[in-house]
C-alpha positions in Angstrom: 141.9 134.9 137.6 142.9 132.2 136.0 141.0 131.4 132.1 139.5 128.0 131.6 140.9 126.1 128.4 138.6 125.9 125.3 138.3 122.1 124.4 140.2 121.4 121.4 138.2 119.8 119.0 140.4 118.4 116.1 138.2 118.1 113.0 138.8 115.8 109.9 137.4 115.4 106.9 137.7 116.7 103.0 139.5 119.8 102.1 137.6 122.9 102.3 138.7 124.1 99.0 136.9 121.0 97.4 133.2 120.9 95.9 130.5 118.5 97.0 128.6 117.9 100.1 130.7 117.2 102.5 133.2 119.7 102.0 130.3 122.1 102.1 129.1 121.2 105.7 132.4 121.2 107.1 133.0 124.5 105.8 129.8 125.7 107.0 130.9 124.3 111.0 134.2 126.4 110.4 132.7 129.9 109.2 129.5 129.2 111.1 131.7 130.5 114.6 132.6 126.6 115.6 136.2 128.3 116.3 134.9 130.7 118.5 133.5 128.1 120.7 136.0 126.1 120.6 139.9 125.2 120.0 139.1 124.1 116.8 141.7 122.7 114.2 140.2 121.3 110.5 142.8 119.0 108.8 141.6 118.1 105.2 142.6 114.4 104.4 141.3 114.5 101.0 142.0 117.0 97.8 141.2 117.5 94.2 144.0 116.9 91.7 146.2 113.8 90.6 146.5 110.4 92.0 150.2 111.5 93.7 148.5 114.4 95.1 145.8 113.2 96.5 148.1 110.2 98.5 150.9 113.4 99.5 147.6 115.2 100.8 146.5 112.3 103.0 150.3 111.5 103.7 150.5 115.2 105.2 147.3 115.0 106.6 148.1 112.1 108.6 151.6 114.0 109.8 149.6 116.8 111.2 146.7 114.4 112.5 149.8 113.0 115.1 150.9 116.4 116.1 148.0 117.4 117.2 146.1 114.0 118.7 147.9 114.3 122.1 146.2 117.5 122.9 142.4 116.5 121.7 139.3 116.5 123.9 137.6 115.2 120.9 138.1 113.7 117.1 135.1 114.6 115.0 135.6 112.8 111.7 133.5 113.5 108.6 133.3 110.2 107.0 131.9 108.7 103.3 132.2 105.4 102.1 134.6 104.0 99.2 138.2 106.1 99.5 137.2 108.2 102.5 136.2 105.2 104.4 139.9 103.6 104.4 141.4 107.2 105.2 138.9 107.9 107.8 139.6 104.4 108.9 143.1 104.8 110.0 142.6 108.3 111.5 140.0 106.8 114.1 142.5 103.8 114.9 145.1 106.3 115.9 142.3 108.5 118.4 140.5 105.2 120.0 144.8 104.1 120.4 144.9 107.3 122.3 141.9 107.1 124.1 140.4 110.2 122.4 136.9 110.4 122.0 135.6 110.1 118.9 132.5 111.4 116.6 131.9 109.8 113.4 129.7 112.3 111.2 128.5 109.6 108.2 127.5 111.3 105.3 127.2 108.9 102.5 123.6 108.7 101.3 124.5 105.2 99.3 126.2 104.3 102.9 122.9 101.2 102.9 123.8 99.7 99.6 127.5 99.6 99.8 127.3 98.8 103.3 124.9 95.6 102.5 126.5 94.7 98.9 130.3 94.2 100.5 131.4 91.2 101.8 131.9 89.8 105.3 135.0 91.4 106.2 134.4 94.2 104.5 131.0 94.9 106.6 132.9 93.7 109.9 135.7 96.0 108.9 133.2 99.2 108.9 131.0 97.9 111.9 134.8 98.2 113.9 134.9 101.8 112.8 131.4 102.9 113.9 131.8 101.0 117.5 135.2 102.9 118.2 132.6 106.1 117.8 131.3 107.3 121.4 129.0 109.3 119.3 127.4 108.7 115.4 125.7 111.7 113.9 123.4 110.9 110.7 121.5 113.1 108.5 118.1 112.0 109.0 115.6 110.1 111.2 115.8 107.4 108.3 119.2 107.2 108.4 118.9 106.6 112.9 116.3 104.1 112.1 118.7 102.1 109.7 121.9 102.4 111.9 119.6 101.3 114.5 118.7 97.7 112.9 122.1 97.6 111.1 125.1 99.3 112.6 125.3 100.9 116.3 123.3 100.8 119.3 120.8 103.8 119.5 122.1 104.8 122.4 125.6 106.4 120.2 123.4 107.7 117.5 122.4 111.5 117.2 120.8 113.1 113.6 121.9 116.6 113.0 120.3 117.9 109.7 123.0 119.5 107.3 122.6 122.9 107.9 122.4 125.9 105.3 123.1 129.8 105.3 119.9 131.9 105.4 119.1 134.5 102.7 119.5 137.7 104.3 116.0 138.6 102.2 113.9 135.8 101.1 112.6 135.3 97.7 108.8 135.9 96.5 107.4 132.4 95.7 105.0 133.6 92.9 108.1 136.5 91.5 109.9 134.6 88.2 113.1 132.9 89.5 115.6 130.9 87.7 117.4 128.4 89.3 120.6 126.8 88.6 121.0 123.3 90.4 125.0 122.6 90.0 124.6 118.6 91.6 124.3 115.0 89.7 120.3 114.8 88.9 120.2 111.2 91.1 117.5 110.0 93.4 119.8 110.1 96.6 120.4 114.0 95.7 117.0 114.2 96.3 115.8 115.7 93.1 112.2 115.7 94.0 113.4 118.5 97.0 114.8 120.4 94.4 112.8 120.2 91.8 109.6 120.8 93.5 111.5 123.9 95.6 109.1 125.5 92.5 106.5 125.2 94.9 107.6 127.1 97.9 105.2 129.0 99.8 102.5 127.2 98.6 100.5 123.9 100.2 100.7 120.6 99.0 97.0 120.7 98.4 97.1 123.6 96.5 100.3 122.2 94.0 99.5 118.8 93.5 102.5 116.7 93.1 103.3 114.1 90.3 103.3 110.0 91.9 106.4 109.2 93.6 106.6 106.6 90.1 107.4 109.6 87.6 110.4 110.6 90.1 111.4 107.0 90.4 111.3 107.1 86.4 112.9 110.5 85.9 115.9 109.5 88.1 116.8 106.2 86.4 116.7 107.6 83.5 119.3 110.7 84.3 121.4 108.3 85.9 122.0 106.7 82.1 122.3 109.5 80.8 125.2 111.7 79.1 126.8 114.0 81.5 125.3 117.8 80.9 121.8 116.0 79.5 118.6 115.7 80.9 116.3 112.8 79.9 113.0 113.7 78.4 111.0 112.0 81.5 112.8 114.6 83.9 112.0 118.0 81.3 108.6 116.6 81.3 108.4 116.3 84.7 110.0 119.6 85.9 107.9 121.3 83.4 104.6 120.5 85.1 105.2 120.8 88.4 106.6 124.6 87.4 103.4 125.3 85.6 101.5 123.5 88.2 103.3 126.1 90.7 102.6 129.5 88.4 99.4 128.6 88.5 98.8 128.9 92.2 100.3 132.0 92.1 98.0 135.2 91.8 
């Protein structure tokens, strides 16, 4: 009996030995089973390192990207703004010259202001890149809703929410626990989220939040501030909502 052929899903997007966001999803699709599903091959256009190495990695990247193009059901590319939009860029000319279909996973959370602070060919340039996508994933409703009034037709556009591994044994809200947060402290990191994470396990009502204002001010703030520092707004501001938290605990 003869054994029907996985489809061979060619994947693109940063090296998986890199830190940061987008590395991390992609490396959660690899070791989440993705390969098991399907004939799955990740090539990482971007790396960590010099300016040489980083054009040699893309340069290799692009080698292997032609190989393996004739024998795709389907490009899924992990996209960014900035560098990884002009890498990204020419890996999705060379699928829609193939007639390959093509997923464009955006992941930028500053994709809006770049997007509407670029000029005219720049914005035509990445408008070209989303309509060779037969599918657009975003990472939120918000992000559907702005794709819809600015980018794509709705009818392309699907949200998948990045996904995370699951304790195997979840934490007690109200036991002591110290978290380290490893990211920039910026408002599109969403440091509200984390900050306020102090609060699992207990209702809103219950752990009354500080006005969106105080967040607003804590994140400019950190933005101007030294690297390894925290502004004073931000201690301030963590501080009460982690007392605000113990307290709600018995």
């Amino acid at each position: 009996m003869r054994m029907s052929r996985k489809m061979k899903v060619v994947m693109v997007g940063p090296s998986l030995k890199m830190q940061g966001g987008v590395a991390s999803v992609a490396k959660g699709y690899v070791q989440g089973g993705l390969g098991e599903m399907f004939d799955l091959s990740y090539i990482g256009t971007a790396s960590d390192g010099s300016s040489l190495k980083k054009a040699l990695t893309f340069m290799g990247a692009l080698a292997r990207f032609r190989r393996e193009l004739p024998s795709a059901d389907i490009v899924h590319i992990h996209a960014s703004m900035r560098g990884s939009f002009e890498r990204k860029f020419r890996i999705a000319s060379m699928a829609k010259k193939n007639g390959v279909p093509i997923i464009i996973h955006e992941h930028d959370g500053e994709f809006a202001a770049l997007f509407e602070g670029a000029d005219e060919a720049y914005r035509s340039k990445v408008l070209e890149f989303f309509a060779w996508a037969d599918r657009v994933i975003v990472l939120s409703e918000e992000w559907r809703d702005y794709f819809v009034r600015n980018v794509c037709d709705s009818s392309k556009i699907e949200v998948m929410h990045n996904a995370v591994a699951l304790p195997e044994f979840q934490a007690d809200p109200c036991a002591r626990q110290d978290v380290l947060f490893l990211g920039r402290l910026g408002a599109r990191d969403f440091l509200k989220l984390v900050i306020t994470s102090a609060a699992t396990g207990t209702s809103t009502s219950t752990v009354p939040l500080p006005p969106s204002s105080a967040w607003q001010t804590c994140a400019t703030s950190s933005a101007g501030s030294r690297a390894g520092t925290r502004s004073a707004s931000c201690v301030k501001l963590e501080s009460s909502v982690c007392r605000r938290a113990t307290r709600a605990c018995p």
